[in-house]
C-alpha positions as a printed NumPy array, in Angstrom:
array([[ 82.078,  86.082,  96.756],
       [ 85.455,  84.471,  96.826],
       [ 88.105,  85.402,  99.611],
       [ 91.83 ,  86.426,  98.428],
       [ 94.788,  86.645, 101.301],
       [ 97.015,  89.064,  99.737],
       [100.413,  88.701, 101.417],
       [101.912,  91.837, 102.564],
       [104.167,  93.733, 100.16 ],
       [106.19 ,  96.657, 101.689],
       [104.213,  99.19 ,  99.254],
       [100.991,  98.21 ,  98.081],
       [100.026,  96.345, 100.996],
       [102.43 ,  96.439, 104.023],
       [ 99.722,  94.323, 106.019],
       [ 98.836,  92.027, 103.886],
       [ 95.055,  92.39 , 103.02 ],
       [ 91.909,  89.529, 103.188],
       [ 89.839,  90.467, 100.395],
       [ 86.078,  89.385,  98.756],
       [ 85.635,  89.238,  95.011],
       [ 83.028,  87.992,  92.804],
       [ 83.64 ,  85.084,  90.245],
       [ 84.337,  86.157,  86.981],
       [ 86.33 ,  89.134,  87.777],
       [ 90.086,  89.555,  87.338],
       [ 92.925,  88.993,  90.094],
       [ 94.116,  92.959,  88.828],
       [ 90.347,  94.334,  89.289],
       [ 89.821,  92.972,  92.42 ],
       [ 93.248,  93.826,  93.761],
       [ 92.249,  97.613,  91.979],
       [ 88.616,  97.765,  93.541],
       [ 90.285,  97.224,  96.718],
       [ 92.619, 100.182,  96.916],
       [ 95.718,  97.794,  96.276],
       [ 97.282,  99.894,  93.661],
       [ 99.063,  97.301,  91.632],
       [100.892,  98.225,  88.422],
       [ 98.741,  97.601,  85.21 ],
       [101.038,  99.876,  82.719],
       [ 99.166,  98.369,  79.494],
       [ 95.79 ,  99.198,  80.86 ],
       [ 94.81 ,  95.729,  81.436],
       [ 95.212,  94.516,  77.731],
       [ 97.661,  91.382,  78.553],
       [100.882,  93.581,  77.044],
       [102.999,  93.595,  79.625],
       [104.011,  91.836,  82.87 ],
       [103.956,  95.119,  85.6  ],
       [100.245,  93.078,  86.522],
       [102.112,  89.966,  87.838],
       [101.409,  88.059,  90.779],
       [102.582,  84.626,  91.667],
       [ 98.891,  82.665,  93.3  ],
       [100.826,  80.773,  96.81 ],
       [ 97.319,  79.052,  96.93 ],
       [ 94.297,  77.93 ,  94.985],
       [ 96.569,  78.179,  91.322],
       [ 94.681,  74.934,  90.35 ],
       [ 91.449,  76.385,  89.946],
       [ 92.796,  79.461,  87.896],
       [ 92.103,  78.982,  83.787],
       [ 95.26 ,  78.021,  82.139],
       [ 97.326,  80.851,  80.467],
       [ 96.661,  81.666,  76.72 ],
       [ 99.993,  81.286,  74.646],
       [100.608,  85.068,  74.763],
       [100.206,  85.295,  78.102],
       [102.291,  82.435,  79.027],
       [105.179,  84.514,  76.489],
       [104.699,  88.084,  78.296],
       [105.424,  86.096,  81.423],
       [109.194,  84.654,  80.689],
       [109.991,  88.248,  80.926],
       [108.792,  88.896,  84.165],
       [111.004,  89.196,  86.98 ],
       [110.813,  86.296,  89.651],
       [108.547,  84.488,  87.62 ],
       [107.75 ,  80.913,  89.556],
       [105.333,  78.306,  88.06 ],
       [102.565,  79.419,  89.961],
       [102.736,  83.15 ,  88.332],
       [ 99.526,  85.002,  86.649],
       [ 99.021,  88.249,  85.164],
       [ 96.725,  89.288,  87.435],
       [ 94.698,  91.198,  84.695],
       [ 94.407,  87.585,  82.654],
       [ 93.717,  85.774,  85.671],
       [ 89.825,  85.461,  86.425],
       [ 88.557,  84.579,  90.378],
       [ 86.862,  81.242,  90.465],
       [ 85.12 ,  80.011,  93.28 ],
       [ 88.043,  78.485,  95.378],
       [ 89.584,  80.943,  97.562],
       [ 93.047,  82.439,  96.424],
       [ 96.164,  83.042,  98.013],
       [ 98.562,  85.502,  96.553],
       [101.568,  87.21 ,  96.237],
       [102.643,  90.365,  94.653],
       [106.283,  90.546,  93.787],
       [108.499,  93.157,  94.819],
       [109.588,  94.086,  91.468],
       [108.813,  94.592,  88.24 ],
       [110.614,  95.31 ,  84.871],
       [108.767,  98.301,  84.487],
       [110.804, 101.34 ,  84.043],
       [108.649, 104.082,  84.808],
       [106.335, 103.906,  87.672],
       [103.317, 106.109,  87.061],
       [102.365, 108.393,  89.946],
       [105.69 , 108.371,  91.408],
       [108.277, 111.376,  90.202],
       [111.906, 109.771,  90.028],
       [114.44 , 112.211,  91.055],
       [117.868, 112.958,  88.802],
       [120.802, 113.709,  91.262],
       [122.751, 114.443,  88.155],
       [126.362, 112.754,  87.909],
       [128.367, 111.322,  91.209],
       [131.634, 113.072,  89.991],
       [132.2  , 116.646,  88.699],
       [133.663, 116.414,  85.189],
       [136.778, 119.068,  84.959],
       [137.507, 120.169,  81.618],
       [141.597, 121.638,  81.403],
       [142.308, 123.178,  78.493]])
């Protein structure tokens, strides 16, 4: 099993979390299997960038990006040169450090009801 320091993020992991995962497996799955609940919105099929996580340690041992991936990833927000999808990115056998960023681009955030206040300012109609 490989270890994986997950630095704390103030809603998926306000700790921080020290995690084991097997080789093979993805960053996302292991996060997942661990009850850190990080976005995935394309179901894991390397079409989006709510999966991405920037690796603070052990990014060397990581498989380079594909081409597609390496696109999808210009668009995500606070992207550094260390940053993975995490459902691309398989676990090898060097311990991992990472990092999930506070945002994403997504725009709706399953699980979690966004509430409409309606408009700031009535609108008064004179005739």
């Amino acid at each position: 099993m490989t270890q994986i320091i997950v630095l704390p993020h103030v809603e998926l992991c306000p700790e921080g979390a020290v995690i084991d995962a097997a080789p093979g497996t993805s960053i996302c799955d292991a996060l997942l299997e661990n009850e850190i609940e990080i976005e995935h919105a394309c179901e894991k099929s390397c079409a989006c960038t709510t999966c991405h996580v920037v690796i603070r340690e052990g990014f060397e041992s990581l498989d380079e990006a594909d081409e597609v991936e390496e696109d999808l990833l210009d668009k995500a927000w606070g992207l550094e040169p260390t940053s993975r999808l995490s459902c691309q990115a398989l676990i090898g056998e060097t311990p991992l450090v990472v990092e999930i960023p506070k945002y994403t681009i997504n725009m709706a955030k399953e699980g979690h009801a966004k509430k409409w206040n309606g408009p700031t300012a009535l609108i008064s109609r004179s005739n």
